[in-house]
Residue frames as qw, qx, qy, qz and C-alpha x, y, z in Angstrom:
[[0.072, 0.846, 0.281, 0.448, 8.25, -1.73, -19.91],
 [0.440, -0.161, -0.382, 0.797, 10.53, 1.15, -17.93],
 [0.357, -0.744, -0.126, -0.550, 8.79, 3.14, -15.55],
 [0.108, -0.262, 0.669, -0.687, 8.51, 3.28, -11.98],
 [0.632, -0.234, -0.695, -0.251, 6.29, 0.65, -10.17],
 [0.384, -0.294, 0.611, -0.626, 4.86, 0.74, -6.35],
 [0.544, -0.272, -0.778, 0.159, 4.10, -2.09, -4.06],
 [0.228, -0.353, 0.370, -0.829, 1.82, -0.37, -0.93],
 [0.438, -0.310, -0.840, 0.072, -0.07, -1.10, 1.66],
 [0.119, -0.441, 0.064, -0.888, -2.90, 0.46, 2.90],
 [0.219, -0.177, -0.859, 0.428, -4.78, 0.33, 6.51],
 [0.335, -0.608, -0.712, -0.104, -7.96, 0.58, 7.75],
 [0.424, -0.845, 0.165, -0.282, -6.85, 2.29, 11.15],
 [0.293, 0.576, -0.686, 0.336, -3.95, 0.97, 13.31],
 [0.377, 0.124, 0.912, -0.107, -4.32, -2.93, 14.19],
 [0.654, 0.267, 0.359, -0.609, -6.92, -2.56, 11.50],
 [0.810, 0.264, 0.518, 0.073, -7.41, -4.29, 8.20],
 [0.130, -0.478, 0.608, 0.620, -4.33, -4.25, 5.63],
 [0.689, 0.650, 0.274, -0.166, -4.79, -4.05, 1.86],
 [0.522, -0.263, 0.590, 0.557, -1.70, -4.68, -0.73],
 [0.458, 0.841, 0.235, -0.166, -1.49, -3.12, -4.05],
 [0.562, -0.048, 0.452, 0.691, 0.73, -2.95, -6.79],
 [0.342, 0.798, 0.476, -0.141, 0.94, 0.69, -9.47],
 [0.523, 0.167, 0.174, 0.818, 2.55, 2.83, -11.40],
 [0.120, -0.538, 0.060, -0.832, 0.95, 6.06, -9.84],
 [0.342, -0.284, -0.829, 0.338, 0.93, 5.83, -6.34],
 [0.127, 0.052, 0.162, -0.977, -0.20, 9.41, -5.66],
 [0.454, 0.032, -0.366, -0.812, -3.39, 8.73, -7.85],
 [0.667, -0.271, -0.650, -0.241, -4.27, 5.32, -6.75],
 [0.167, -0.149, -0.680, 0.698, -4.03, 6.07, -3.21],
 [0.243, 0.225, 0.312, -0.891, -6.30, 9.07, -3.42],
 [0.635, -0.142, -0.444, -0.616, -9.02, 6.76, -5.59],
 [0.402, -0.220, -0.839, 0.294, -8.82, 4.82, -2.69],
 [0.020, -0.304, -0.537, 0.787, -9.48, 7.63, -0.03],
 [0.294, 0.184, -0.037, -0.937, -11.99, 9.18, -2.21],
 [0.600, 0.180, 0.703, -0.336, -13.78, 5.53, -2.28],
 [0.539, 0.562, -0.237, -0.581, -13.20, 5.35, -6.20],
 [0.235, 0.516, -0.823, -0.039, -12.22, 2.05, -5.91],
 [0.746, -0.153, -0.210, -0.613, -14.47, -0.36, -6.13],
 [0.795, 0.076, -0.573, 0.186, -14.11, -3.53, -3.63],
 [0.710, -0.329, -0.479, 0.398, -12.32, -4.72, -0.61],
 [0.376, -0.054, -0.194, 0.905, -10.93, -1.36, 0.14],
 [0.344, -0.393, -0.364, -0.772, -14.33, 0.52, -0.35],
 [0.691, -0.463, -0.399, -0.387, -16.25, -1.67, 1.85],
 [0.737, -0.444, -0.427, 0.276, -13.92, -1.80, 4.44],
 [0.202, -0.973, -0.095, -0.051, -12.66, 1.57, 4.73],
 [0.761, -0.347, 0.248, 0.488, -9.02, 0.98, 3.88],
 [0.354, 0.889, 0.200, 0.208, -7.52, 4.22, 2.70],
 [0.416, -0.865, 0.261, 0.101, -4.42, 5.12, 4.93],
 [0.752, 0.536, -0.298, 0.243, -1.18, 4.69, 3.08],
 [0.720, -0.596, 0.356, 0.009, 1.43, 3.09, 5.95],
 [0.674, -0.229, 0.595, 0.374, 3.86, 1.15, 3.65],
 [0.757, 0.645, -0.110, -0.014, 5.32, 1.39, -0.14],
 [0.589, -0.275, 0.504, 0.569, 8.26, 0.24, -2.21],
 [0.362, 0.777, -0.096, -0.506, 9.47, 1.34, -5.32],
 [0.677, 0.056, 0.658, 0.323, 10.57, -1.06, -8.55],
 [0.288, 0.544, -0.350, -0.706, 11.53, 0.00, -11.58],
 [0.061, 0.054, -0.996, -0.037, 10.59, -3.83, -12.70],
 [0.734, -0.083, -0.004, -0.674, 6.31, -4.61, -13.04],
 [0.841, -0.028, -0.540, 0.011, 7.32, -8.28, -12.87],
 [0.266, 0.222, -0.664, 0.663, 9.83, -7.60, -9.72],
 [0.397, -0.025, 0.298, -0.868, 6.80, -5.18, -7.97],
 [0.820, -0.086, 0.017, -0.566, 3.87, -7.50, -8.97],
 [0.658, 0.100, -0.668, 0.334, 6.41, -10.86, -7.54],
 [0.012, 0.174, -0.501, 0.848, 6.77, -8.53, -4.38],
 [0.525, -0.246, -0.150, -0.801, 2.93, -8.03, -4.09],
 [0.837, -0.240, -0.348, -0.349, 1.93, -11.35, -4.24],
 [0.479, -0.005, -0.704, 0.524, 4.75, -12.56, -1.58],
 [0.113, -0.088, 0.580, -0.802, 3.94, -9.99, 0.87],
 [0.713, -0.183, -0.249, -0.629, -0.18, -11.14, 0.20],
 [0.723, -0.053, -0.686, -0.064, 1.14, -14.44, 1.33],
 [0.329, 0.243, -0.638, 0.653, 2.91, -13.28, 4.48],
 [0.291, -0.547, -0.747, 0.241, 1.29, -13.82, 7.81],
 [0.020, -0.928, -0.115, -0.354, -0.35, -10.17, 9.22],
 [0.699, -0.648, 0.037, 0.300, 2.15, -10.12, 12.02],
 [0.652, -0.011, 0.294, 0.699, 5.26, -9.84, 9.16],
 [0.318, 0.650, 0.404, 0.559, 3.40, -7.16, 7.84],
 [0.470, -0.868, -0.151, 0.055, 2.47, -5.19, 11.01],
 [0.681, -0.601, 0.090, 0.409, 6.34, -5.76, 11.45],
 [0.556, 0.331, 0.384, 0.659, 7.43, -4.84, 8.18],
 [0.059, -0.867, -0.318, -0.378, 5.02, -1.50, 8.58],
 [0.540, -0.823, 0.003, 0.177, 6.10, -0.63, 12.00],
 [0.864, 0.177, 0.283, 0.376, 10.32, -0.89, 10.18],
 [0.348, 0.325, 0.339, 0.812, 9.76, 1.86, 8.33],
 [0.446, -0.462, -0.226, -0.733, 6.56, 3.90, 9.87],
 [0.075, -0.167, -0.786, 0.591, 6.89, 2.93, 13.94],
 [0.254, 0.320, 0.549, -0.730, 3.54, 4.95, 14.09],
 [0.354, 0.274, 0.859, 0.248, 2.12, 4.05, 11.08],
 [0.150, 0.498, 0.088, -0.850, 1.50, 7.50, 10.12],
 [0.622, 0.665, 0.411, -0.023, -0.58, 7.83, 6.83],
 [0.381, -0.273, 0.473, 0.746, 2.45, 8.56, 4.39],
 [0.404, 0.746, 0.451, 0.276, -0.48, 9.87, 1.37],
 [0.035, -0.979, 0.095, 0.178, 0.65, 14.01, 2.33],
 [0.628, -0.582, 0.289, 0.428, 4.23, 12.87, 1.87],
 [0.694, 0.259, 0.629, 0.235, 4.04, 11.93, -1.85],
 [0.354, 0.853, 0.241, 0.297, 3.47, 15.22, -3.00],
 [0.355, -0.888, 0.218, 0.195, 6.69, 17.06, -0.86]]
């Protein structure tokens, strides 16, 4: 199916707890995150800051991507974040510019 497809990753706070996610509307599923519509791990821990995405035009490429980076130790991720987003700004305002 052609579309556009995100791979993100969202954080608690900085050093805090990291949440992976695969979609085809990042704008929208971010902000059901922040707005705690999203039921689960990311609810109950307060993980709503958007620090990392990719973009696939591929749902098999982007949900392959997902589950690798799920595997990867938290350190690759930290380092992967930090790559692209040294300060790990929340990148949710950016989406709409």
């Amino acid at each position: 199916m052609p579309g556009v497809y995100y791979v993100y990753i969202l954080a608690s706070k900085r050093n805090g707890t990291l949440y992976i996610g695969v979609t085809n509307n990042l704008a929208r599923r971010v902000w059901e995150h922040r707005e705690g519509l999203a039921e689960g791990f990311t609810k109950t821990y307060g993980v709503k800051h958007l620090v990392h995405y990719e973009i696939f035009e591929d749902i098999n490429a982007a949900i392959h991507r997902e589950d690798r980076l799920k595997k990867w130790k938290r350190q690759w991720k930290i380092d992967l974040i930090q790559s692209r987003n040294l300060l790990r700004d929340d990148l949710y305002e950016t989406l709409n510019s």
